[in-house]
C-alpha positions as CSV (number, residue, x, y, z in Angstrom):
1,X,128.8,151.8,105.9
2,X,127.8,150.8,102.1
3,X,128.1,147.6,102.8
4,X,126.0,147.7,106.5
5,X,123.2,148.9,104.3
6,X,123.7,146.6,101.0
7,X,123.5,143.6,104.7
8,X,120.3,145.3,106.0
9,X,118.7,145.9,103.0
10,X,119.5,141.9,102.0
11,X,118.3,140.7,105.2
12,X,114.8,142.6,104.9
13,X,114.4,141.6,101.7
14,X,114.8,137.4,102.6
15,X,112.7,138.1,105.4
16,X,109.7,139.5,103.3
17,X,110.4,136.6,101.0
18,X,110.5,133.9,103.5
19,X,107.5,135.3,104.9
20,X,105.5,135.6,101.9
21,X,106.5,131.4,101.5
22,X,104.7,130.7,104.7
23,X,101.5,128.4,104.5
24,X,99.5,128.4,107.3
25,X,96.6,125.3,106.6
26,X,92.9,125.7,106.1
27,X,91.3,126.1,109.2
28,X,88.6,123.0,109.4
29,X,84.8,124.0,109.4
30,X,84.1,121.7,111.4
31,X,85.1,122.5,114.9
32,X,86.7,120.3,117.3
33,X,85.2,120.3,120.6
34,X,85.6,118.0,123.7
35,X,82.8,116.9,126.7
36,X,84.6,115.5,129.5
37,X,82.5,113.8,132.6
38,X,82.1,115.1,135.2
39,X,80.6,117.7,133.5
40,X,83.2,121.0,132.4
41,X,86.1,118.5,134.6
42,X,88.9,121.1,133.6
43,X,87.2,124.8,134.2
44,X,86.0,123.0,137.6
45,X,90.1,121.6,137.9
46,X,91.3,124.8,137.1
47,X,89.3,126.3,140.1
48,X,90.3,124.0,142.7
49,X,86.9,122.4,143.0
50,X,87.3,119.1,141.9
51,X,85.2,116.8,144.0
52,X,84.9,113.8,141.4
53,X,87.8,111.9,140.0
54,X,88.1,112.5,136.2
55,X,86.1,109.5,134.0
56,X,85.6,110.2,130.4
57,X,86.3,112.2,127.9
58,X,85.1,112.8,123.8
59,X,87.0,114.3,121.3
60,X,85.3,114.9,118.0
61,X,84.3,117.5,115.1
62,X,81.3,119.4,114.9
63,X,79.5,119.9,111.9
64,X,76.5,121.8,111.3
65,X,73.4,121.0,109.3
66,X,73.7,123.8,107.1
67,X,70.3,123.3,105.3
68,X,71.1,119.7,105.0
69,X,69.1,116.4,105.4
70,X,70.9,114.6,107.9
71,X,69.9,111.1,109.0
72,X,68.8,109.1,105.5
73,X,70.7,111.4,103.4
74,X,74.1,112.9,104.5
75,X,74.4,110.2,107.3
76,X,73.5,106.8,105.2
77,X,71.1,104.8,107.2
78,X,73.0,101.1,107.1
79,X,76.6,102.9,106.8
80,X,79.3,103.4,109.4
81,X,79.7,106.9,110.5
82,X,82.7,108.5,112.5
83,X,80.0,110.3,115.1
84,X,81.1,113.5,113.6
85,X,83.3,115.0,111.1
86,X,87.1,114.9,110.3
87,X,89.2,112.2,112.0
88,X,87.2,109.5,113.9
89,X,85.7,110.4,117.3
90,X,87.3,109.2,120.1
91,X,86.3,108.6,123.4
92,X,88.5,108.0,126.7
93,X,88.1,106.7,129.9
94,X,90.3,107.1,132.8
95,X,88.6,104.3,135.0
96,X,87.1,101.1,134.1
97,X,83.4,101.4,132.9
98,X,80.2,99.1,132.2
99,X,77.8,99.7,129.3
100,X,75.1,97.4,128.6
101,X,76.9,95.2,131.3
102,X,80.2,94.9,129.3
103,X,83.5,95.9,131.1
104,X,85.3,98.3,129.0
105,X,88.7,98.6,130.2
106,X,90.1,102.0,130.6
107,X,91.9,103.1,127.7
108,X,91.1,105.8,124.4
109,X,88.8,104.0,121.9
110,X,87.3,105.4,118.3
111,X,83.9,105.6,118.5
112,X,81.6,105.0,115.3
113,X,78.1,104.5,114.9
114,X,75.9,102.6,112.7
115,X,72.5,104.5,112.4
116,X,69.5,103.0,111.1
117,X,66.2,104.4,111.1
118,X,64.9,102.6,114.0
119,X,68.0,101.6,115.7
120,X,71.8,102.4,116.0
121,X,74.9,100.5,116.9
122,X,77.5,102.3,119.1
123,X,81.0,101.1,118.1
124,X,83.7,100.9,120.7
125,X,86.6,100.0,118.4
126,X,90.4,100.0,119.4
127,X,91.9,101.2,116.6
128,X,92.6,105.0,117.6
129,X,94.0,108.2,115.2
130,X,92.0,107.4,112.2
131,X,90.3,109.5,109.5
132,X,86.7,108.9,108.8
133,X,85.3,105.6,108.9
134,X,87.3,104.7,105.4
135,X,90.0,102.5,107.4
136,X,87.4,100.8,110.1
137,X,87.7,97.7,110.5
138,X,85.4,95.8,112.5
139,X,87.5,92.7,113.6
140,X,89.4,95.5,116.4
141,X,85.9,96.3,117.6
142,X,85.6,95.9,122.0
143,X,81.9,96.5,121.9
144,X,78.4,97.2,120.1
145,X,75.5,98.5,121.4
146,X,72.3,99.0,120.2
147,X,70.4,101.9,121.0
148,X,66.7,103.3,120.0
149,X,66.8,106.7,118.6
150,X,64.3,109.6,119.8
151,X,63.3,112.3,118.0
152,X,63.2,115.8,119.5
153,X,61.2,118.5,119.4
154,X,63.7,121.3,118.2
155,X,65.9,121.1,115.5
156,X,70.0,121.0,116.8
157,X,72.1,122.9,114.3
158,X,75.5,121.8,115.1
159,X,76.3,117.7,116.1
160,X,76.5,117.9,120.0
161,X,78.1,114.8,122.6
162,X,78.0,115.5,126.2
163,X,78.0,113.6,129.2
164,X,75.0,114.0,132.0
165,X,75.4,112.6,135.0
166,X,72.3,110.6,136.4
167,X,73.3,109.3,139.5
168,X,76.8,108.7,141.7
169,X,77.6,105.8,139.6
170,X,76.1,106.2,136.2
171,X,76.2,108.8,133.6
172,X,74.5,109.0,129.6
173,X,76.6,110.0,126.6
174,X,74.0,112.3,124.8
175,X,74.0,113.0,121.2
176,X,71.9,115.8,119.6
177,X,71.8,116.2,115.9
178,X,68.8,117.5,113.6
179,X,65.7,116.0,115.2
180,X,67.4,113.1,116.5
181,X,68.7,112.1,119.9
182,X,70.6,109.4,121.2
183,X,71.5,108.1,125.3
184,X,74.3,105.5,126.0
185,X,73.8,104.6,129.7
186,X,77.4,104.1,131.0
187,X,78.3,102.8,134.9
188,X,81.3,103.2,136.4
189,X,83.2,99.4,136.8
190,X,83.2,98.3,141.2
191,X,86.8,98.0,141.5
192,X,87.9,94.7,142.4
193,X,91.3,95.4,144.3
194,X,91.1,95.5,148.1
């Protein structure tokens, strides 16, 4: 029986002890969020109601302004940015797709931007599971696209991307950050096969 207890009393101790070893990570501040299109595709999946086959899909961190100059300061005008925080935003599409009348194959891409105070360049690039823009390298870019930056009339705390559909064949990827807004028109690719 002594020794039962010495067991026990050996086994709780290694357990506190193994326990107090444990090291759970720092949780990110930014947080990762997803926009699929169609719009909400899984909740609308998950209810049976899917009409539309699944097209694209973002993955990317949110920051927030946090009393911070954004675009000009924080964001360099001339500089690539990751369109977000944390590891390079990446962008999916489960079809082919147009934009600006370039096929982009379907396929997961990083997606970076290069912001300027009149215009951006959206980045397309097929180098995928990166951190930041420190690694990018511009000779696996698969497109650029200029686009002309709006400003808003509200102030958007936290970096938003969503898709909005605008007709059966064509959908925007919206970004919303501080007092700026950007639209990449995006068409769904005619299939070919017969």
């Amino acid at each position: 029986m002594k020794h039962l207890l010495i067991l026990i009393t050996s086994l709780i101790c290694l357990n506190k002890q193994l326990r107090a070893q444990d090291k759970i990570p720092p949780i990110d501040q930014s947080q990762l969020d997803m926009s699929y299109y169609p719009e909400n595709y899984p909740a609308v999946k998950a209810q049976k109601k899917t009409i539309d086959p699944l097209i694209a899909r973002i993955i990317y961190s949110r920051p927030n302004m946090s009393g911070r100059k954004i675009f000009g300061a924080l964001i360099e005008y001339g500089k690539v940015w990751r369109l977000g925080a944390n590891e390079a935003t990446e962008i999916e599409f489960f079809k082919d797709v147009l934009i600006n009348k370039m096929k982009v194959k379907k396929g997961r891409y990083s997606l970076y931007a290069l912001p300027n105070q009149n215009k951006w360049t959206i980045i397309l690039n097929k180098d995928i599971d990166t951190w930041g823009a420190f690694l990018y390298d511009s000779t696996k870019d698969v497109i650029r696209v200029e686009v002309a930056p709006e400003l808003t009339a509200q102030t958007v705390e936290p970096f938003t991307l969503f898709f909005e559909k605008t007709n059966p064949q064509n959908f925007n990827m919206n970004m919303y950050w501080e007092n700026t807004k950007l639209v990449l028109p995006i068409s769904i690719a005619k299939s070919t096969t017969k």
